[in-house]
VEXBA-953822 format. One line per 4 residues: for each residue x negated, z, y negated of N, C-alpha, C. Coordinates in Angstrom, 3 decimals, padded with zeros to 6 digits. Layout:
! VEXBA-953822
X Z Y X Z Y X Z Y ~ ...
This chain:
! VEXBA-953822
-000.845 000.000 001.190 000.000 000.000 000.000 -000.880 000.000 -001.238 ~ -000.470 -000.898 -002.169 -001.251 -000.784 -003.664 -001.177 000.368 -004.599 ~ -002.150 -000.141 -005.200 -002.309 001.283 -006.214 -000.766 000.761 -007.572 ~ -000.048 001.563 -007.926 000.874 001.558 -008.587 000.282 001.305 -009.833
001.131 000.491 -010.724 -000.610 000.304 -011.961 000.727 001.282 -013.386 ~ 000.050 001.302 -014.437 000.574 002.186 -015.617 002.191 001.583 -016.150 ~ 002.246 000.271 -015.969 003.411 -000.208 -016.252 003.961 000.180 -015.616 ~ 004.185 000.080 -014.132 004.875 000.721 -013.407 005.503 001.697 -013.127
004.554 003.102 -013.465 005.207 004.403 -013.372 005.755 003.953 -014.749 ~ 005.304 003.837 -015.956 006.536 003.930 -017.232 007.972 003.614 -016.592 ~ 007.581 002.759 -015.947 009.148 002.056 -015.688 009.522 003.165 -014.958 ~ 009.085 003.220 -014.049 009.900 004.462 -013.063 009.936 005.339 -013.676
009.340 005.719 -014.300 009.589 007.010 -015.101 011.001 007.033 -016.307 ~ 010.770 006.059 -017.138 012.322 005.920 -017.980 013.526 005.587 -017.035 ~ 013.390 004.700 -015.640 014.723 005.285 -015.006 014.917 006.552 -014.319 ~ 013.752 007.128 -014.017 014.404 008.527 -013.888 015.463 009.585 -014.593
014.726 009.706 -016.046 014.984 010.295 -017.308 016.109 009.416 -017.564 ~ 016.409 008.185 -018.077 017.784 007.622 -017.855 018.410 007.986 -016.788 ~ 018.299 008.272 -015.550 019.723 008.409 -014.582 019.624 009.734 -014.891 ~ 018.729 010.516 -015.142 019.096 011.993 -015.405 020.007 012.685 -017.048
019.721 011.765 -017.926 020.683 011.550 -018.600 021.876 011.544 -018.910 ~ 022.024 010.285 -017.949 023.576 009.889 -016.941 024.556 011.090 -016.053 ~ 023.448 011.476 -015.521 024.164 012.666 -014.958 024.128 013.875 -014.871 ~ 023.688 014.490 -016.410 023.542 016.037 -016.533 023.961 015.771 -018.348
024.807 016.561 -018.512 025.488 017.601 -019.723 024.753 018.306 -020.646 ~ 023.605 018.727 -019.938 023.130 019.746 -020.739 021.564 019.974 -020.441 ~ 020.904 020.197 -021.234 019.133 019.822 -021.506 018.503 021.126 -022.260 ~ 018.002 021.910 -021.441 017.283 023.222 -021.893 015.682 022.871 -022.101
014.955 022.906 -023.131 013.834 022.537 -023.717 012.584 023.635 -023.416 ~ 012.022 023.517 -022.910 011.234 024.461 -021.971 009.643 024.290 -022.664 ~ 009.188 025.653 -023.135 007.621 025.175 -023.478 007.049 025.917 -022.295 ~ 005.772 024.471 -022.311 005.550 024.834 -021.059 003.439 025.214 -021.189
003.092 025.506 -022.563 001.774 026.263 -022.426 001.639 027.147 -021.486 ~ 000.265 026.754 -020.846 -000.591 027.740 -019.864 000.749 027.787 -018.995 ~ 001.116 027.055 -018.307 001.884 026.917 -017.114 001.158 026.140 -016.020 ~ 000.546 027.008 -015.003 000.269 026.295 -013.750 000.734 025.615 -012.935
000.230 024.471 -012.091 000.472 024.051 -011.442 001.454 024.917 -010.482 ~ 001.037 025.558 -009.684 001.462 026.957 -008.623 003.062 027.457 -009.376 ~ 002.861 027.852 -010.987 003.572 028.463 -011.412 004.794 027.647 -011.031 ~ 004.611 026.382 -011.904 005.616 025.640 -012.188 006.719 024.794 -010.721
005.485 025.052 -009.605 006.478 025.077 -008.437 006.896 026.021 -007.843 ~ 007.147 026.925 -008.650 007.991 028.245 -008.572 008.846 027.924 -008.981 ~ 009.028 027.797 -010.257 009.958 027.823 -011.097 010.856 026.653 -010.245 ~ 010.490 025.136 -010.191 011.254 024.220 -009.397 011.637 024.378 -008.136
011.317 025.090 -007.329 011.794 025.932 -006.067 012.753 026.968 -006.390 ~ 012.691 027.740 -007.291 013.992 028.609 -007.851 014.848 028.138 -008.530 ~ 014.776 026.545 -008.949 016.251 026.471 -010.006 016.527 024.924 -009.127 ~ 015.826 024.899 -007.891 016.140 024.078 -006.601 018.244 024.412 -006.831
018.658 023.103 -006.614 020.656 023.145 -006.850 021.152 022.266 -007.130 ~ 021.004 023.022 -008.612 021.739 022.236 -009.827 020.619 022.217 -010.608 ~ 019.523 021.967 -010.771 018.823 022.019 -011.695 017.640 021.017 -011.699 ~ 017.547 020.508 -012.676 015.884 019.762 -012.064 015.024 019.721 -013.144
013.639 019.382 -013.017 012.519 019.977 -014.246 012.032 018.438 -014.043 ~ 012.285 017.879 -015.494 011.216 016.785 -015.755 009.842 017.046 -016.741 ~ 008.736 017.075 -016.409 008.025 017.322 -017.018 007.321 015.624 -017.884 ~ 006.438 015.275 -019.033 006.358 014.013 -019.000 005.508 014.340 -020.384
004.848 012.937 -020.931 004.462 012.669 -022.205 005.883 012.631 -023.463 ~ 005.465 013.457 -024.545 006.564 013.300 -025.845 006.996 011.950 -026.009 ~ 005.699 011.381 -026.388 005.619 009.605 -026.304 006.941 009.032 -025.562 ~ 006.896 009.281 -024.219 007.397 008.308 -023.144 008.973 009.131 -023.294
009.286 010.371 -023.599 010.265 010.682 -023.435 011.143 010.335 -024.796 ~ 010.408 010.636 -025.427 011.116 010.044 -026.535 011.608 008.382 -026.979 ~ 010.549 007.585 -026.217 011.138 006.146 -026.062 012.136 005.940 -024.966 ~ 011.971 006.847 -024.240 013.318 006.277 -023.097 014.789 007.148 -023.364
014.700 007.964 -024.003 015.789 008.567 -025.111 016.205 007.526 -025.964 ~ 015.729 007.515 -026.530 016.204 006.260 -027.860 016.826 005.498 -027.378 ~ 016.407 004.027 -025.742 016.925 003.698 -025.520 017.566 004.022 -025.050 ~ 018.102 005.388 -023.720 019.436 005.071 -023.209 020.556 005.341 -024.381
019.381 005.804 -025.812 021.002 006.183 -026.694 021.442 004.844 -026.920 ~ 020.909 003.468 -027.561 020.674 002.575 -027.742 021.389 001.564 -026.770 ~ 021.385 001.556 -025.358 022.038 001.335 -024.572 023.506 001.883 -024.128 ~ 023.323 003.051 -024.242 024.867 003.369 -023.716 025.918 003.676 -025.231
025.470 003.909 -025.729 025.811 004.375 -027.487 026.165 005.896 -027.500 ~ 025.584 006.624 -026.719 025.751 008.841 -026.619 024.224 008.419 -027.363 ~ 024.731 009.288 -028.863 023.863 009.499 -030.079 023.486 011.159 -029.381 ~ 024.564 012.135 -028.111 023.999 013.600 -028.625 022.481 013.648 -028.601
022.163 013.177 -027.328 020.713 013.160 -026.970 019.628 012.765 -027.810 ~ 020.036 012.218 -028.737 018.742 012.150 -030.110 018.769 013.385 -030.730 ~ 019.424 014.107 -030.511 018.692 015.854 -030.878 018.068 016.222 -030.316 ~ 017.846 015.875 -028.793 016.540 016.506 -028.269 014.795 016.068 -029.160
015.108 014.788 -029.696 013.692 014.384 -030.298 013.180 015.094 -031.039 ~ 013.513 015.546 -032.197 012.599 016.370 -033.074 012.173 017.352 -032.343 ~ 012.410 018.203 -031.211 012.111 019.294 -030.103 010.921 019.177 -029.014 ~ 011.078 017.794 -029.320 009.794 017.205 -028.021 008.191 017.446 -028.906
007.720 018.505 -029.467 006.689 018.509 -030.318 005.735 019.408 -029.089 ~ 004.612 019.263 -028.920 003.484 020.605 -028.134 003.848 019.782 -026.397 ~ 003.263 020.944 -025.536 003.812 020.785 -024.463 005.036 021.532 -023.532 ~ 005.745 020.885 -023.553 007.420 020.918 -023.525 007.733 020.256 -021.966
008.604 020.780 -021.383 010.176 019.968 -020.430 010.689 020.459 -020.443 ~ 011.472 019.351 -019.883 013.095 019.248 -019.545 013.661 019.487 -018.598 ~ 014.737 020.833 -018.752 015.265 021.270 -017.481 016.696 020.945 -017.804 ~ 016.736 020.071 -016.794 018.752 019.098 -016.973 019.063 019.941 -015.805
020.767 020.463 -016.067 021.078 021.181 -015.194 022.898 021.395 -015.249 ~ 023.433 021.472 -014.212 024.924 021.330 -014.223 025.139 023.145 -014.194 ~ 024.169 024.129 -014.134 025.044 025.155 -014.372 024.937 025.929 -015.594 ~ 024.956 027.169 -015.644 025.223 028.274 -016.539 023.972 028.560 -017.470
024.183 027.954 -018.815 022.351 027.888 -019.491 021.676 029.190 -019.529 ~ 022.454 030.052 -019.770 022.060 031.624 -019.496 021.213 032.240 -018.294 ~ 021.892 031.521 -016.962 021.463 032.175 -015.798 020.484 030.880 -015.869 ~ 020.144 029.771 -015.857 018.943 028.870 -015.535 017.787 029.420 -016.743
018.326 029.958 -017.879 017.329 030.406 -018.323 016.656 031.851 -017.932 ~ 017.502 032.687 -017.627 016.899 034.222 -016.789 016.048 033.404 -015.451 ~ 016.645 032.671 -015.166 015.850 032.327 -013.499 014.112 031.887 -013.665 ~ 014.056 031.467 -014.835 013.044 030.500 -015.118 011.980 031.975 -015.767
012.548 032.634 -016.558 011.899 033.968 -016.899 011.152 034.703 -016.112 ~ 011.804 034.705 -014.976 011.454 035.343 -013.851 009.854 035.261 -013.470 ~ 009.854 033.887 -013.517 007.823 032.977 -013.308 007.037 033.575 -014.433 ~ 007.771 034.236 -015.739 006.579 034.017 -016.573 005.839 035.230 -016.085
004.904 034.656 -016.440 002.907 035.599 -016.111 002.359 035.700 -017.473 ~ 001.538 036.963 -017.370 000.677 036.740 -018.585 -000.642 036.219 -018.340 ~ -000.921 036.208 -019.311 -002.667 035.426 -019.353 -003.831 035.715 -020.165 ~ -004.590 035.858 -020.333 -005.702 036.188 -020.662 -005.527 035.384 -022.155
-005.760 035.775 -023.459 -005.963 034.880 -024.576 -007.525 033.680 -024.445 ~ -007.191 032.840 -025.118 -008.648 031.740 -025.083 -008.774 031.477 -025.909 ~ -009.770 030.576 -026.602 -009.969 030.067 -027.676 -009.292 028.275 -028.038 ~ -008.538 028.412 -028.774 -007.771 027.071 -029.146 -006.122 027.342 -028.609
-005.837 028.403 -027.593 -004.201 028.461 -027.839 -003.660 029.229 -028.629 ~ -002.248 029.087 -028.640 -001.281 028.907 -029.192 -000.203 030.407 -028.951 ~ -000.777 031.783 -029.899 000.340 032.890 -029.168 001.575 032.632 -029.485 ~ 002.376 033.132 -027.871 003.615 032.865 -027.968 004.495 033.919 -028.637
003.640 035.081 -029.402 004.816 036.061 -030.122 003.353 036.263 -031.552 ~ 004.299 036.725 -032.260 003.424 037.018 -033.420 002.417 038.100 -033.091 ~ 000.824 037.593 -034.476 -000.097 038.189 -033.519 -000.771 039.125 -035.277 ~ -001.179 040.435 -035.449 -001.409 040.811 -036.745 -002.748 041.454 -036.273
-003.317 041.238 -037.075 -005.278 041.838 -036.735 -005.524 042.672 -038.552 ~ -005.350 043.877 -037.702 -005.196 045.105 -039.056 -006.691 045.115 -039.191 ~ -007.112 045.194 -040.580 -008.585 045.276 -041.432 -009.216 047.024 -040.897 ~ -009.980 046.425 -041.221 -011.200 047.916 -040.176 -012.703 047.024 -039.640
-012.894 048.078 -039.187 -014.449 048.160 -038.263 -014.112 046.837 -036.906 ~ -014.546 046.075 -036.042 -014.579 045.389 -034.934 -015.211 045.436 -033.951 ~ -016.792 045.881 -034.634 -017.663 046.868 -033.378 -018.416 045.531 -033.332 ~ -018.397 043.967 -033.904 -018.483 043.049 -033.338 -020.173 042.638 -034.123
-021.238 042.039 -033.436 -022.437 042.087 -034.293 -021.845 040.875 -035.257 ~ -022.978 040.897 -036.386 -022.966 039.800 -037.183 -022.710 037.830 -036.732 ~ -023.125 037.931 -035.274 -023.375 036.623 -034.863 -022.228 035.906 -034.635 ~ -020.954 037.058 -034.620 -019.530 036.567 -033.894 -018.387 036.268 -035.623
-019.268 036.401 -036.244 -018.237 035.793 -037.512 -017.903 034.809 -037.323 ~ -018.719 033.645 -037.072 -017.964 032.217 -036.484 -016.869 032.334 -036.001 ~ -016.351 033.247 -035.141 -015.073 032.878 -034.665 -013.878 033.301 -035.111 ~ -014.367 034.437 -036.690 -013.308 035.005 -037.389 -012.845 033.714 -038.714
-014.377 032.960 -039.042 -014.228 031.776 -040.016 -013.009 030.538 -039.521 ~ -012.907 030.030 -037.850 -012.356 029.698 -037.916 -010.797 030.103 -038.040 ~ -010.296 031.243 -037.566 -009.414 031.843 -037.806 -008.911 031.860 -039.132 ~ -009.714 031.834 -040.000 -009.274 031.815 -041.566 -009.008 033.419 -041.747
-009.970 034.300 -040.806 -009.798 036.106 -041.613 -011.021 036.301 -042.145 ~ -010.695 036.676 -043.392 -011.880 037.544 -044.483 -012.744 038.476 -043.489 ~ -013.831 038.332 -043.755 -014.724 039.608 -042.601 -016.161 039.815 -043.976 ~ -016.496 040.745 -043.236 -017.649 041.003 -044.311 -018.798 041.828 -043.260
-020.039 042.226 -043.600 -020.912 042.847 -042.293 -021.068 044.125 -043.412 ~ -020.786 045.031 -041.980 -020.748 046.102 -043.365 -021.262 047.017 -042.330 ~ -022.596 047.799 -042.098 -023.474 048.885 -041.150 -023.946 047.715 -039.717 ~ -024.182 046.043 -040.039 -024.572 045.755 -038.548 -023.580 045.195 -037.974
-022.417 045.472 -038.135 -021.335 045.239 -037.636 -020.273 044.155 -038.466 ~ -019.243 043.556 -037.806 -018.098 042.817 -038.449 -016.931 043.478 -038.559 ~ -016.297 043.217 -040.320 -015.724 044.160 -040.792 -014.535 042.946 -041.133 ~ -013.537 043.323 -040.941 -011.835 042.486 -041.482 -011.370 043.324 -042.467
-011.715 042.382 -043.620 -011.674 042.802 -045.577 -009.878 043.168 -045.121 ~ -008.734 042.088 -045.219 -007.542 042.030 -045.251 -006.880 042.039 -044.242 ~ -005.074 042.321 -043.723 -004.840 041.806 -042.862 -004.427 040.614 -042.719 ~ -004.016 040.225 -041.929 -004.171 038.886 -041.027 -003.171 038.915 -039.742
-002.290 037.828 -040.216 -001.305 037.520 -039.122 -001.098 035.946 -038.762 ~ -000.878 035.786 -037.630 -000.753 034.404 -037.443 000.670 034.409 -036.136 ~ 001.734 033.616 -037.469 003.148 033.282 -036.666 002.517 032.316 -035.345 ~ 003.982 032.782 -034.186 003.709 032.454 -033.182 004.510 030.767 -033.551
004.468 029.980 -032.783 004.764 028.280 -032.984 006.164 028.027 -032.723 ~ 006.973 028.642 -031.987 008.320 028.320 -031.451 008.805 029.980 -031.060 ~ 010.359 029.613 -031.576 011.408 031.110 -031.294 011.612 031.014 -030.264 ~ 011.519 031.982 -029.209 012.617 032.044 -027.956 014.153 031.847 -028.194
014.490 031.129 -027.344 016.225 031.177 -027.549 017.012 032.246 -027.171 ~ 016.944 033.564 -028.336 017.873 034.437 -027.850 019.418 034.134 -027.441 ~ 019.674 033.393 -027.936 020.898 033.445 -028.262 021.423 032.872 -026.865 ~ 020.730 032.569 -025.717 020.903 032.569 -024.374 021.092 033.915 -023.732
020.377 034.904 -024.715 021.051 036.179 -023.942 022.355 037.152 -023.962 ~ 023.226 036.201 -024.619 024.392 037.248 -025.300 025.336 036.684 -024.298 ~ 025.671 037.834 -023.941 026.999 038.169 -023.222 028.196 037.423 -023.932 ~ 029.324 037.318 -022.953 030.481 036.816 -023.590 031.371 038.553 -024.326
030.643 039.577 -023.361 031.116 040.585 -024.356 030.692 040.587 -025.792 ~ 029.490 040.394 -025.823 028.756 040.398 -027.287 029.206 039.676 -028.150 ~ 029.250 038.100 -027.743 030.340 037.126 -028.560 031.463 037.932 -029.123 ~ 032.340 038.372 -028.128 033.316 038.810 -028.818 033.701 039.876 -029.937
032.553 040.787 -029.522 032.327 041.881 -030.177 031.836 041.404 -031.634 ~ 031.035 040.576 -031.511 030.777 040.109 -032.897 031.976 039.512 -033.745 ~ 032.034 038.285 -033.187 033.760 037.645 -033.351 034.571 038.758 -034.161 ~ 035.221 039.925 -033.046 035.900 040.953 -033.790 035.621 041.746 -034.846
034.476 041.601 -035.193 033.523 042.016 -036.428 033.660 041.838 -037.565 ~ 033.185 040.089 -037.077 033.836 039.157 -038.224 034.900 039.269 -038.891 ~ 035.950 038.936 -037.989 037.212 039.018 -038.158 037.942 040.468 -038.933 ~ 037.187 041.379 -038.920 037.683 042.716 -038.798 037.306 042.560 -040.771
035.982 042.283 -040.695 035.315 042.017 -042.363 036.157 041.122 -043.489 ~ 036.314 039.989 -042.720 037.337 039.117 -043.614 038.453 039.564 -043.989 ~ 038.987 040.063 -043.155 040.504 040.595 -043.157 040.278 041.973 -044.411 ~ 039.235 042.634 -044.203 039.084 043.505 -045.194 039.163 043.072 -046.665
037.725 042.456 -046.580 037.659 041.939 -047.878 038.536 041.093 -048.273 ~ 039.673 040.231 -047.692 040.849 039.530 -047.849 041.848 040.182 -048.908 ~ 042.240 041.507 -047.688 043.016 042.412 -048.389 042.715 043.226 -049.671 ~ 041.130 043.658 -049.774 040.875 044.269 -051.050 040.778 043.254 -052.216
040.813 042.335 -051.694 041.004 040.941 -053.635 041.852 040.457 -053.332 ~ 043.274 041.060 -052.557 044.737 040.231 -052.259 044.229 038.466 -052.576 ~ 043.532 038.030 -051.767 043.330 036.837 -051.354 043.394 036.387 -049.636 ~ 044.583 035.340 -049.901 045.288 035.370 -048.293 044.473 034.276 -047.440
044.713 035.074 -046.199 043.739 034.335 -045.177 044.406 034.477 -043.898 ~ 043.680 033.693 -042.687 044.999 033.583 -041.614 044.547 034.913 -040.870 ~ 043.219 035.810 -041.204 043.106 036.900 -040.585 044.293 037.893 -041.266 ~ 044.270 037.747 -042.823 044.793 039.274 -043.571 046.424 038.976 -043.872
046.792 037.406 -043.342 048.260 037.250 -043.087 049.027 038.353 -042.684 ~ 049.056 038.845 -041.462 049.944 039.816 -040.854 049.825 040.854 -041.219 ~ 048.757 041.356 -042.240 048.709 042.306 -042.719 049.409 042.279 -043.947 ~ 049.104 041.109 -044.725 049.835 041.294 -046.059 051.556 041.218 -045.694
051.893 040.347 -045.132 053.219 040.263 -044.400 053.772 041.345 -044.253 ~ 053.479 042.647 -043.478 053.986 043.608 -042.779 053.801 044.731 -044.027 ~ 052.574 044.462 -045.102 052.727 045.703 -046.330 053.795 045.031 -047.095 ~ 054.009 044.087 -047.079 055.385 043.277 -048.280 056.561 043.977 -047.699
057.117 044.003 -046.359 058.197 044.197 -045.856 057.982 046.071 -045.946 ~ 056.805 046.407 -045.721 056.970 047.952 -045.584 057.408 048.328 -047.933 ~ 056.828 047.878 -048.113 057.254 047.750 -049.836 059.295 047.161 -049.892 ~ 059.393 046.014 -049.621 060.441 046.201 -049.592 061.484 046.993 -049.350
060.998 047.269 -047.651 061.885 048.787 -047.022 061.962 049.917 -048.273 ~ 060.462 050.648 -048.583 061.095 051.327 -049.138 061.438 051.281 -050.431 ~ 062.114 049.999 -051.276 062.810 049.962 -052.294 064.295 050.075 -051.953 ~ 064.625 049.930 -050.319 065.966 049.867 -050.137 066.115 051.006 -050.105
065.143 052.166 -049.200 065.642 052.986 -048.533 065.713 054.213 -049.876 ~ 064.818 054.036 -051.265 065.344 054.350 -052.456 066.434 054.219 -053.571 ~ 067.128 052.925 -053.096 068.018 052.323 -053.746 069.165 052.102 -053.002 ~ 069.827 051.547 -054.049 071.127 050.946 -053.042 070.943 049.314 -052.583
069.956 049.162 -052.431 069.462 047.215 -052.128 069.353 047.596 -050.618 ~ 069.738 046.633 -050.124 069.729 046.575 -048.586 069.472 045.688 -048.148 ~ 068.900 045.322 -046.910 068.749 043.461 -046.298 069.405 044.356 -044.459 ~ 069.482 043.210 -043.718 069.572 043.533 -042.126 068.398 044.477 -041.851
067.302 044.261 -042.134 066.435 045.033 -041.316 065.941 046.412 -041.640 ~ 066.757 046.770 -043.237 066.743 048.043 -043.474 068.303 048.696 -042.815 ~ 068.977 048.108 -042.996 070.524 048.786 -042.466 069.851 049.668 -041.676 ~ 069.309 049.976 -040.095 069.212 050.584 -039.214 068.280 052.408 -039.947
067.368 051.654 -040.560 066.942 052.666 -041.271 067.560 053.667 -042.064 ~ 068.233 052.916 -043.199 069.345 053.827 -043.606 070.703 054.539 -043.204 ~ 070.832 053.744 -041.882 071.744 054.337 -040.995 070.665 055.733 -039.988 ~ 069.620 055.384 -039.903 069.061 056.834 -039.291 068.550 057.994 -040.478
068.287 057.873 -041.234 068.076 058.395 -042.499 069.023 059.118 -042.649 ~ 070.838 058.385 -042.702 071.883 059.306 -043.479 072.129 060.167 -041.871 ~ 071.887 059.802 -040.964 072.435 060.539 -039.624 071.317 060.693 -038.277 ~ 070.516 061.240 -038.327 069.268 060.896 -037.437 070.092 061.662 -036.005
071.230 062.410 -036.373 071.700 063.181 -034.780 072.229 061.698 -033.936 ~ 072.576 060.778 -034.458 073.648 059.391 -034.317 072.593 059.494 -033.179 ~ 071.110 059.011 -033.463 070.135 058.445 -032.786 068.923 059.582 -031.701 ~ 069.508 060.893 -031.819 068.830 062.328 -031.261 069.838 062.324 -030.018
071.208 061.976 -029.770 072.074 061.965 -028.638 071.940 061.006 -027.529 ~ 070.900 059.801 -027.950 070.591 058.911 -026.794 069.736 059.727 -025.792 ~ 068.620 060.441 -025.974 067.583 060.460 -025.503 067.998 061.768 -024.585 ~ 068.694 063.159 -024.293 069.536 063.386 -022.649 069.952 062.134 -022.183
071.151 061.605 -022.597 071.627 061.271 -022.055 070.761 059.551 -020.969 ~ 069.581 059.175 -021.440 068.550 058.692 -020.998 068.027 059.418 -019.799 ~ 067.546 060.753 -020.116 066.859 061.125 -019.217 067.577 061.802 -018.189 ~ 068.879 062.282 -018.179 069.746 061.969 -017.387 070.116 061.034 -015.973
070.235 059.525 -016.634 070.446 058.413 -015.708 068.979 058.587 -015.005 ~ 067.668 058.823 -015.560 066.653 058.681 -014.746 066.187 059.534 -013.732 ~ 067.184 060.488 -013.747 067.228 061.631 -012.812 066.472 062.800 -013.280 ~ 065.968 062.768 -014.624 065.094 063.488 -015.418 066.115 065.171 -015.352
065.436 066.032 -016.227 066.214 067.249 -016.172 068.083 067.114 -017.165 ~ 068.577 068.146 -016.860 070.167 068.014 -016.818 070.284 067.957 -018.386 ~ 070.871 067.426 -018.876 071.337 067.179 -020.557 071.447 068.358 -021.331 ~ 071.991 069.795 -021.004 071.691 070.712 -021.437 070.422 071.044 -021.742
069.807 071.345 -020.762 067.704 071.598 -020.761 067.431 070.720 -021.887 ~ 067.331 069.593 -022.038 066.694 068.549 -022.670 067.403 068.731 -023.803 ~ 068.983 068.772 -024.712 068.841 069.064 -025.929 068.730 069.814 -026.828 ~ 068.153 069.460 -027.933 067.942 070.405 -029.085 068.621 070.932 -029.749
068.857 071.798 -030.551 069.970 072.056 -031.785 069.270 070.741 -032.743 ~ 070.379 070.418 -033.218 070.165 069.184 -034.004 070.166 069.685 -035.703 ~ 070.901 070.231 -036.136 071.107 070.921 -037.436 069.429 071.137 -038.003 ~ 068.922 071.996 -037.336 067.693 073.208 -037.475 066.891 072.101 -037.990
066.837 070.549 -037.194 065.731 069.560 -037.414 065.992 068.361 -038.335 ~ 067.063 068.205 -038.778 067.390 067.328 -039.658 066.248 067.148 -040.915 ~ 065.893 067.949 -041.237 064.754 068.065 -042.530 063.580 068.060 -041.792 ~ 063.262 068.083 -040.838 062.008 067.845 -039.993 061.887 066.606 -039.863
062.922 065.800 -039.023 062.905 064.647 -038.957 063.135 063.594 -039.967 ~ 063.964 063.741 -040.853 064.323 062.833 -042.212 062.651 062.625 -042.837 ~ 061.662 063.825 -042.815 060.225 063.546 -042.967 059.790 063.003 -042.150 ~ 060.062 062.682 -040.975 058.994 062.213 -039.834 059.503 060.813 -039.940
060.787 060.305 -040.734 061.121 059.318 -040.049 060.170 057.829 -040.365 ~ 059.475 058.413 -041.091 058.763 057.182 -041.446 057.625 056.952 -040.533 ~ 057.221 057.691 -039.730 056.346 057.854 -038.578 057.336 056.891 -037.225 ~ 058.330 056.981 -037.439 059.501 056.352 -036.436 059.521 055.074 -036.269
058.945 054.840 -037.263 059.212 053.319 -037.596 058.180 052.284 -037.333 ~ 056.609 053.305 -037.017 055.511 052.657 -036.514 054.557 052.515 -038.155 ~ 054.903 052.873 -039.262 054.147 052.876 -040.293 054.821 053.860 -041.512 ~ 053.955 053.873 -042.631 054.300 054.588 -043.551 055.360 053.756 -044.571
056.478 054.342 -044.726 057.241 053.803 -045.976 056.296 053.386 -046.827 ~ 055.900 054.397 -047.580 055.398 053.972 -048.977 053.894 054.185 -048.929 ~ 053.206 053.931 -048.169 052.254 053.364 -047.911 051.654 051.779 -049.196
């Protein structure tokens, strides 16, 4: 069999990445510094399913993107391009981006720092003593940190931080509880601030709604203005015993204790209840 020459794999290679295209939804962007060989067939042995890892040149992935956008006319996939920067793949996958991303976590290792990479979390080198002789400034010059020799030794004048290159995607770790919890947050804030500059919104609707009608109520239940939905009110208001005689005779049918036991003198509570009644109603009158 012949040796496969460079044209060739291109080709095979953009129909891969095209049929994988074709048949996966969703594209998790994977940096893949100081990832071993060993490692990385870990990782493809654990997300072995639904999942598959293309690894490749930016170059090549990004031209065979373009075209299948170009070809089929699905523009989403030109958002992956600006992302294809460093060394990066592509994990296309039909399940849950959350759990393919915990699975993949699982492989990471640490490593020894070197000279010329890239830390993956922010890195701060506080000013002081280094212990380091004079000969090792070279490697603070390229760094771009102030040093000075101060007793023999290398001394860091300022501090010195150097951002890491790419964010982790937290936002793969939030629960659908958390979503919501936030969500209700939101929601909980708007509606506030809605109501404190009486500016209406579809959160502080049912609220303003239900203080209009509790305002109305009690202009009736002060006046002689009435609508249907105060009648009942002012009918328990002028007679609250009308509505104190249901509740034996309730617990009665339920086999509860005998109608005697269960009622009250009604007289004694009339002024107890005529105050409570606004508690009856599920809110404050005049609120």
């Amino acid at each position: 069999m012949g040796k496969v020459s460079k044209a060739d794999k291109k080709i095979a290679y953009d129909q891969k990445l095209c049929q994988l295209l074709d048949d996966y939804t969703q594209v998790l962007v994977s940096a893949a510094d100081n990832v071993g060989s060993n490692q990385l067939q870990n990782i493809r042995h654990g997300l072995r399913g639904d999942s598959v890892i293309l690894m490749g040149k930016n170059t090549m992935m990004k031209r065979s993107i373009r075209m299948h956008s170009e070809k089929t006319g699905n523009k989403a996939y030109l958002n992956l391009i600006p992302l294809l920067v460093g060394n990066v793949g592509l994990i296309f996958t039909k399940g849950d981006l959350k759990e393919v991303s915990e699975e993949v976590a699982k492989y990471k290792v640490g490593a020894p720092a070197r000279v010329g990479l890239v830390a993956p979390v922010d890195v701060v080198v506080p000013p002081g003593n280094t212990g380091l002789d004079p000969s090792q400034t070279s490697f603070f010059q390229v760094l771009n940190i102030p040093t000075k020799i101060n007793k023999g030794t290398v001394e860091i004048i300022t501090l010195s931080s150097s951002s890491r290159r790419e964010t982790s995607p937290e936002v793969l770790d939030l629960t659908e509880e958390d979503l919501i919890e936030k969500f209700a947050l939101g929601v909980s804030m708007v509606t506030s601030l809605a109501l404190a500059i009486h500016y209406p919104t579809i959160a502080a609707a049912p609220h303003m709604l239900i203080n209009g009608y509790k305002n109305a109520l009690s202009i009736a239940v002060a006046t002689d203005y009435t609508f249907p939905l105060a009648d009942k009110v002012k009918e328990y208001l002028a007679d609250p015993s009308k509505f104190a005689v249901a509740a034996p005779v309730a617990a009665a049918a339920s086999g509860g204790a005998p109608a005697a036991a269960a009622a009250a003198p009604v007289e004694e509570k009339k002024e107890e209840e005529a105050e409570a009644s606004d508690d009856d109603m599920g809110f404050g009158l005049f609120d």
